[in-house]
N, CA, C and O atoms as CSV, one atom per row, in Angstrom:
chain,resi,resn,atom,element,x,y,z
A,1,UNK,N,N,-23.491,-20.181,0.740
A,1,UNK,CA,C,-24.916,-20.030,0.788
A,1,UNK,C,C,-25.430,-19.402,-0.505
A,1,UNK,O,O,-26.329,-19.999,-1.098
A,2,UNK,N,N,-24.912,-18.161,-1.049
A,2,UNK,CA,C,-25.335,-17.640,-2.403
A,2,UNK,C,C,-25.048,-19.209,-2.960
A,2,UNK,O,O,-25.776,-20.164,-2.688
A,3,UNK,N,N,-23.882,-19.270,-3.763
A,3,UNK,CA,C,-23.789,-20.947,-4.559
A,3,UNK,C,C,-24.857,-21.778,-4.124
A,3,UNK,O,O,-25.312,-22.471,-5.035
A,4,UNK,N,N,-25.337,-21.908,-3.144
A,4,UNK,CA,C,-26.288,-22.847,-3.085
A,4,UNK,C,C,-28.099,-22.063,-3.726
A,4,UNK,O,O,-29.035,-22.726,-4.171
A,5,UNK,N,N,-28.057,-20.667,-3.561
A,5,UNK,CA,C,-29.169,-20.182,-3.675
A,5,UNK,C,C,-29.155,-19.909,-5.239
A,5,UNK,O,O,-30.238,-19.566,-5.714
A,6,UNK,N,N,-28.103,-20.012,-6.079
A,6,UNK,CA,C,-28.273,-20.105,-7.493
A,6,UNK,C,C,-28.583,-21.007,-8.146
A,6,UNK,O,O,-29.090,-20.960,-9.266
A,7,UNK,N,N,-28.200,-22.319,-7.260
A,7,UNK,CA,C,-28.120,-23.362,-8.080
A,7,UNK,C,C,-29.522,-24.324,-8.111
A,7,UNK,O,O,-30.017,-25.256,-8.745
A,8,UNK,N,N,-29.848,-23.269,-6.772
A,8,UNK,CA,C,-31.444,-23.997,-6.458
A,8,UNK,C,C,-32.140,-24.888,-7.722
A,8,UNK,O,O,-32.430,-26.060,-7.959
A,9,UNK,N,N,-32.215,-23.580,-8.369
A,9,UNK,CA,C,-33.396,-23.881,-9.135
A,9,UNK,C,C,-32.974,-25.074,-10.581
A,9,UNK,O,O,-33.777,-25.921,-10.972
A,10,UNK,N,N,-31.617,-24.882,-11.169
A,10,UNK,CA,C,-31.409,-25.399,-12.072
A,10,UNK,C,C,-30.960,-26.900,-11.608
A,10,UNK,O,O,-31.158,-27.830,-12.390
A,11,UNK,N,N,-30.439,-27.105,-10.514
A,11,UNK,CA,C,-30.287,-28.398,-9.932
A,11,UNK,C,C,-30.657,-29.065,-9.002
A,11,UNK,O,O,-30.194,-30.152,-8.654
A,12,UNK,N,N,-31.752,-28.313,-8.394
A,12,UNK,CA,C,-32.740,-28.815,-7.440
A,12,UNK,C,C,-32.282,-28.441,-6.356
A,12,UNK,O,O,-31.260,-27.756,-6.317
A,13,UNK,N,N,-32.981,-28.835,-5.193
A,13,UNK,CA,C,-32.609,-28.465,-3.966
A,13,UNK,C,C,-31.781,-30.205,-3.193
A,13,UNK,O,O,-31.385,-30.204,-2.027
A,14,UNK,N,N,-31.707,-31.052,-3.784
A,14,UNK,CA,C,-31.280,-32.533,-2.939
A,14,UNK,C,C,-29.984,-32.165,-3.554
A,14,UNK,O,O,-29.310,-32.023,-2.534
A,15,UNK,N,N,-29.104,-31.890,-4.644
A,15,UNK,CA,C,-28.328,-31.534,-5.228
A,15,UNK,C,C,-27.411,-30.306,-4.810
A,15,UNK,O,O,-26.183,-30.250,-4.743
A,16,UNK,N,N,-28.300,-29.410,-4.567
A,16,UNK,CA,C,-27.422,-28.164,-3.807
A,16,UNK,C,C,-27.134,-28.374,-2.842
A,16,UNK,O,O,-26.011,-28.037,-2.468
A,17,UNK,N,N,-28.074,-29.073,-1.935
A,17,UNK,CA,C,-28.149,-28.876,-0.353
A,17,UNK,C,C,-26.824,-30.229,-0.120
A,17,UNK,O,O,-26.024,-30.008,0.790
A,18,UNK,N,N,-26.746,-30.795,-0.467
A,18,UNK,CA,C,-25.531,-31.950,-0.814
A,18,UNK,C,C,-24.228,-31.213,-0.765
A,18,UNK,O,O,-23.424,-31.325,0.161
A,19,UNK,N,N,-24.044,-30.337,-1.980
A,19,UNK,CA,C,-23.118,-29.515,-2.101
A,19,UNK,C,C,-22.678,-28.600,-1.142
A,19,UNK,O,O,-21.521,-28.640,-0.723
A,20,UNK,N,N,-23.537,-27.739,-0.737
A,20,UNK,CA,C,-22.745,-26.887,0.582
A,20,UNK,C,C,-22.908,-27.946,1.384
A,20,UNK,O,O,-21.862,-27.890,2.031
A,21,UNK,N,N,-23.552,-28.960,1.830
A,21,UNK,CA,C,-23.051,-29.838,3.363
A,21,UNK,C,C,-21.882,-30.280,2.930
A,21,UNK,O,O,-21.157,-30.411,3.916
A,22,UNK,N,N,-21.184,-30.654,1.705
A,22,UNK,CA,C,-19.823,-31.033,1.582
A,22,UNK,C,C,-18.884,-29.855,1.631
A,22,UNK,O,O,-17.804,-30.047,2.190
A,23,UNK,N,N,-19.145,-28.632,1.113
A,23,UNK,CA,C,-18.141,-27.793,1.646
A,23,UNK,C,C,-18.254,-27.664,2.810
A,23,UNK,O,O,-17.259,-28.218,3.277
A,24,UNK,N,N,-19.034,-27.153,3.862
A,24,UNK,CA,C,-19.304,-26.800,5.122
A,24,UNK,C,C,-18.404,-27.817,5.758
A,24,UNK,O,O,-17.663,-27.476,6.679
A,25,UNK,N,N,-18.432,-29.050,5.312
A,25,UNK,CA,C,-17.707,-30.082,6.120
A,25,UNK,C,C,-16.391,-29.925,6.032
A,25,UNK,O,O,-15.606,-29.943,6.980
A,26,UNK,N,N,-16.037,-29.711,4.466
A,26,UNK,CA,C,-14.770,-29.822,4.292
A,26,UNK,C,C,-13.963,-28.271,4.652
A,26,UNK,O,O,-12.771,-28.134,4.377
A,27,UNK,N,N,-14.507,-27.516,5.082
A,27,UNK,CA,C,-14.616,-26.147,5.135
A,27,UNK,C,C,-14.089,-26.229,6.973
A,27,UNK,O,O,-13.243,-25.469,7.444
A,28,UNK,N,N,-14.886,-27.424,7.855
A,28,UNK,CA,C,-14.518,-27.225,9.296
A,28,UNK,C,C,-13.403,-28.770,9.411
A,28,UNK,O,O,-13.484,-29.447,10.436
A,29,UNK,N,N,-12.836,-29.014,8.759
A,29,UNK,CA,C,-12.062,-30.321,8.835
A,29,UNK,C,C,-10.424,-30.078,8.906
A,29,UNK,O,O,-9.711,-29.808,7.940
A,30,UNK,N,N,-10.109,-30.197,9.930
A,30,UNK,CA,C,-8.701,-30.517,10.437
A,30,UNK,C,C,-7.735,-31.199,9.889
A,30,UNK,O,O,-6.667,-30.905,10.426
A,31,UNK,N,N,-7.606,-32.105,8.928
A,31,UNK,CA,C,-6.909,-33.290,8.485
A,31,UNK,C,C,-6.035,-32.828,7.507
A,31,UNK,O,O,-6.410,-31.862,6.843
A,32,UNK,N,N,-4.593,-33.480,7.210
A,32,UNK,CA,C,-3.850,-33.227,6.204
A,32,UNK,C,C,-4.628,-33.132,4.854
A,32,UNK,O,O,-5.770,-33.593,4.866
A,33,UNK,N,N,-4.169,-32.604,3.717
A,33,UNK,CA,C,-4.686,-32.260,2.344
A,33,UNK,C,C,-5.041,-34.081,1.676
A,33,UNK,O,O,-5.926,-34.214,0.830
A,34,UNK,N,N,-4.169,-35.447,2.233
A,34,UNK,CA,C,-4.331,-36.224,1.698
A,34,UNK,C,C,-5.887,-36.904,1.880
A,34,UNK,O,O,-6.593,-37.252,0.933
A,35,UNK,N,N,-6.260,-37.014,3.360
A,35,UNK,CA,C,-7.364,-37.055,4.157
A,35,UNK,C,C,-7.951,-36.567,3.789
A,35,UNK,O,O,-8.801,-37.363,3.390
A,36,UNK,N,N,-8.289,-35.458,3.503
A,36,UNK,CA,C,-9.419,-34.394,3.398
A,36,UNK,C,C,-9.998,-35.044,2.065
A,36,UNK,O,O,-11.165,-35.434,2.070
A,37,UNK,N,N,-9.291,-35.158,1.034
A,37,UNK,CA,C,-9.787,-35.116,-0.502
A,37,UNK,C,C,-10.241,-37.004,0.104
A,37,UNK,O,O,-11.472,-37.033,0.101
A,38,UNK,N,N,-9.995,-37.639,0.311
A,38,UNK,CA,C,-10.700,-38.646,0.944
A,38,UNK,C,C,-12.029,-39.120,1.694
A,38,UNK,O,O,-12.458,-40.261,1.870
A,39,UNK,N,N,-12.603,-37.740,2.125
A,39,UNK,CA,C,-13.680,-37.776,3.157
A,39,UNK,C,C,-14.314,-37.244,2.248
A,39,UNK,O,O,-15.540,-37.235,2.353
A,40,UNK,N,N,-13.732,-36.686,1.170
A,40,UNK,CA,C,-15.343,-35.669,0.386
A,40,UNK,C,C,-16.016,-36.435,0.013
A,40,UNK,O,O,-17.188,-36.104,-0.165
A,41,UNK,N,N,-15.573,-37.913,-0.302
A,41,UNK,CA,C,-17.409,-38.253,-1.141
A,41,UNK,C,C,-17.892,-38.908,-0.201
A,41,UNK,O,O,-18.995,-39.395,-0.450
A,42,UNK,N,N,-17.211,-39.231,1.428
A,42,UNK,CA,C,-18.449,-39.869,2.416
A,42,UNK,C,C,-19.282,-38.492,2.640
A,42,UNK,O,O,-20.507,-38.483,2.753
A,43,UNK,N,N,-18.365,-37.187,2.696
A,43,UNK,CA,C,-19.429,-36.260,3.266
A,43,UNK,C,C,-20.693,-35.694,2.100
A,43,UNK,O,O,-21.837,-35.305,2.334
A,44,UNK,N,N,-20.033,-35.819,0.931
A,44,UNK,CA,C,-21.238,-35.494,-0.099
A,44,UNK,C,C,-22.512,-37.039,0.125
A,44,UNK,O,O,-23.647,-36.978,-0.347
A,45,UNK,N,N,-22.105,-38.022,0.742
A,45,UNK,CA,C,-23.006,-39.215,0.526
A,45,UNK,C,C,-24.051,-38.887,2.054
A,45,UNK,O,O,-25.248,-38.871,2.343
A,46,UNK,N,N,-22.866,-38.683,2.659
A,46,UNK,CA,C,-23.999,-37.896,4.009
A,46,UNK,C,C,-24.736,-37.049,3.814
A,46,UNK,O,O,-25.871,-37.262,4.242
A,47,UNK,N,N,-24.516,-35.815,3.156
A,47,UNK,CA,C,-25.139,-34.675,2.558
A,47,UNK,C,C,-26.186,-34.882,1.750
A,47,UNK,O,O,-27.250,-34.305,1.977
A,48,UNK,N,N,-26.031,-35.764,0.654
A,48,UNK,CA,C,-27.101,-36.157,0.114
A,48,UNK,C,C,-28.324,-37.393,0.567
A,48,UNK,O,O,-29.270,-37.800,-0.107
A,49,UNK,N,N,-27.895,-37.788,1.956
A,49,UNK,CA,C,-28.783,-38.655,2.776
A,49,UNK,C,C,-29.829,-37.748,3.362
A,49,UNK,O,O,-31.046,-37.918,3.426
A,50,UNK,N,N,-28.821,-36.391,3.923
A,50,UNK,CA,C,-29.557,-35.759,4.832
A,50,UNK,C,C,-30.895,-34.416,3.966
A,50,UNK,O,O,-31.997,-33.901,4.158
A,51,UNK,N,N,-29.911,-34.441,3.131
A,51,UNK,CA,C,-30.754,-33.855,1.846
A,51,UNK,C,C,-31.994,-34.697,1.234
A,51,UNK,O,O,-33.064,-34.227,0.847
A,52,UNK,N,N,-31.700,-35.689,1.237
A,52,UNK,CA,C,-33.472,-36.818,0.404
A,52,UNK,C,C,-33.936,-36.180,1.969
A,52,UNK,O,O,-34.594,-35.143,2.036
A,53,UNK,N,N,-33.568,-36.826,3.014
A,53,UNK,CA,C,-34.780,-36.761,4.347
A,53,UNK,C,C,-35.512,-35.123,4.435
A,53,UNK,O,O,-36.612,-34.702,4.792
A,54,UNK,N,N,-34.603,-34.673,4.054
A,54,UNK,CA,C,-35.303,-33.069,4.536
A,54,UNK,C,C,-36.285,-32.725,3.233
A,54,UNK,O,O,-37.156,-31.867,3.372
A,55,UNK,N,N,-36.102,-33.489,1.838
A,55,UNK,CA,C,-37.082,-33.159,1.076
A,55,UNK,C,C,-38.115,-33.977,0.700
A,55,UNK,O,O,-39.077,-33.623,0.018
A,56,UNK,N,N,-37.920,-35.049,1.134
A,56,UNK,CA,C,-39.230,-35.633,1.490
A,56,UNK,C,C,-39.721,-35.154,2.617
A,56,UNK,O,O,-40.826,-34.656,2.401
A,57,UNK,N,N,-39.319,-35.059,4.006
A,57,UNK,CA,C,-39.809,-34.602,4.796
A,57,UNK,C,C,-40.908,-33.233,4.289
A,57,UNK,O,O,-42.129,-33.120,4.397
A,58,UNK,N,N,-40.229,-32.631,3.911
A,58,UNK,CA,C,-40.680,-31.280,3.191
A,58,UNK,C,C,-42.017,-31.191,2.269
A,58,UNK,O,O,-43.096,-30.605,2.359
A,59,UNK,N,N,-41.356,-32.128,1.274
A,59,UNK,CA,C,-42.546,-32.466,0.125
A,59,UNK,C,C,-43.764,-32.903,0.111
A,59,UNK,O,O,-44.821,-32.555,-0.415
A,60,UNK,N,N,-43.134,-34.388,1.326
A,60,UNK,CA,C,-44.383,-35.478,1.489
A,60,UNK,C,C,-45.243,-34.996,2.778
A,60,UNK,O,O,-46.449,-35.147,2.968
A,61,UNK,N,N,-44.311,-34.393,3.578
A,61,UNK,CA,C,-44.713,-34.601,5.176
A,61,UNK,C,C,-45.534,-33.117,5.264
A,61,UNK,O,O,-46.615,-33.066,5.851
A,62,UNK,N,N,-45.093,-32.231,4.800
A,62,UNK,CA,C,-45.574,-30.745,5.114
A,62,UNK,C,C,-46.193,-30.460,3.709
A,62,UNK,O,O,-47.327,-29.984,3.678
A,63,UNK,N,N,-45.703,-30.651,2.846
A,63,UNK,CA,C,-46.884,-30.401,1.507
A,63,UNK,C,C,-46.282,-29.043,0.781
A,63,UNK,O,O,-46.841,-28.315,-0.040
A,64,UNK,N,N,-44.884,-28.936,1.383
A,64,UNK,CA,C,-44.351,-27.609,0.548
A,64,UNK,C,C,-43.643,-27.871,-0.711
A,64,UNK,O,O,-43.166,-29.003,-0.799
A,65,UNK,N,N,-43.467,-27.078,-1.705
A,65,UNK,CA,C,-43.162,-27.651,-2.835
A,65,UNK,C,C,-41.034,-26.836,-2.689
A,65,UNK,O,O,-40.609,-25.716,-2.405
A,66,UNK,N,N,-40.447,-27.953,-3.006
A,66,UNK,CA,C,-39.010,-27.644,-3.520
A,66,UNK,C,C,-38.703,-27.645,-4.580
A,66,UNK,O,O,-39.791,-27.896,-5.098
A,67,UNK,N,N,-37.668,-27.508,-5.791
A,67,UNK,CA,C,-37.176,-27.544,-6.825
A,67,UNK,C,C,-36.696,-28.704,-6.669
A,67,UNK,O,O,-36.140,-28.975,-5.604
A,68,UNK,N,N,-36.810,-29.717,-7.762
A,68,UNK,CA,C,-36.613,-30.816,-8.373
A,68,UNK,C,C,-35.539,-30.754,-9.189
A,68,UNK,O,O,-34.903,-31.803,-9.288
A,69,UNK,N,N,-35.192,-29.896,-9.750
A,69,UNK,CA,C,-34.242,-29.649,-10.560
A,69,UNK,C,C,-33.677,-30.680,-11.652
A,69,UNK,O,O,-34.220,-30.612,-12.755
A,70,UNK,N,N,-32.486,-31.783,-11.457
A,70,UNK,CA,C,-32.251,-32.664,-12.474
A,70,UNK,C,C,-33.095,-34.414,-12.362
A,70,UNK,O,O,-33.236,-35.452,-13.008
A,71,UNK,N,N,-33.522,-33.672,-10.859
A,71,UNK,CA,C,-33.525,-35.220,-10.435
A,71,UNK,C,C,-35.028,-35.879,-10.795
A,71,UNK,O,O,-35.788,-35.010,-11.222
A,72,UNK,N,N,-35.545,-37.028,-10.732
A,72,UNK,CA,C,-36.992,-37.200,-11.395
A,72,UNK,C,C,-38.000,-37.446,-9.842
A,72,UNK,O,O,-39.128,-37.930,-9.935
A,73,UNK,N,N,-37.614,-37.182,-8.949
A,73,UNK,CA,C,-38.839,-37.055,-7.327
A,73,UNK,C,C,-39.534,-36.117,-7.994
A,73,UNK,O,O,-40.517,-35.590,-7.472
């Protein structure tokens, strides 16, 4: 959660919030070491799905402003 609250600003929030949902995932995952390093980029692709929805949601839908950081939204 700190790592994600530093990085806010210099890499946006669709970018961070990506990042801890891929640790968090890989953080509660059961699977041998070969598996695991396998699932990280579906869970960073999930992470960053669920990340656009929550900042558009955010941006467009409620009118609050997030950090943009690298990305051009």
């Amino acid at each position: 959660m700190l790592i994600q609250i530093f990085l806010l600003n210099p890499i946006g929030f669709i970018l961070s919030s990506s990042l801890m949902f891929t640790s968090v995932a890989s953080g509660f995952r059961t699977l041998p070491s070969e598996a695991r390093a396998k699932r990280l980029g579906i869970d960073f692709l999930i992470g960053t799905a669920l990340s656009l929805v929550t900042y558009f949601g955010f941006t467009k839908g409620l009118g609050l402003n997030l950090p943009k950081g690298i990305l051009p939204f």
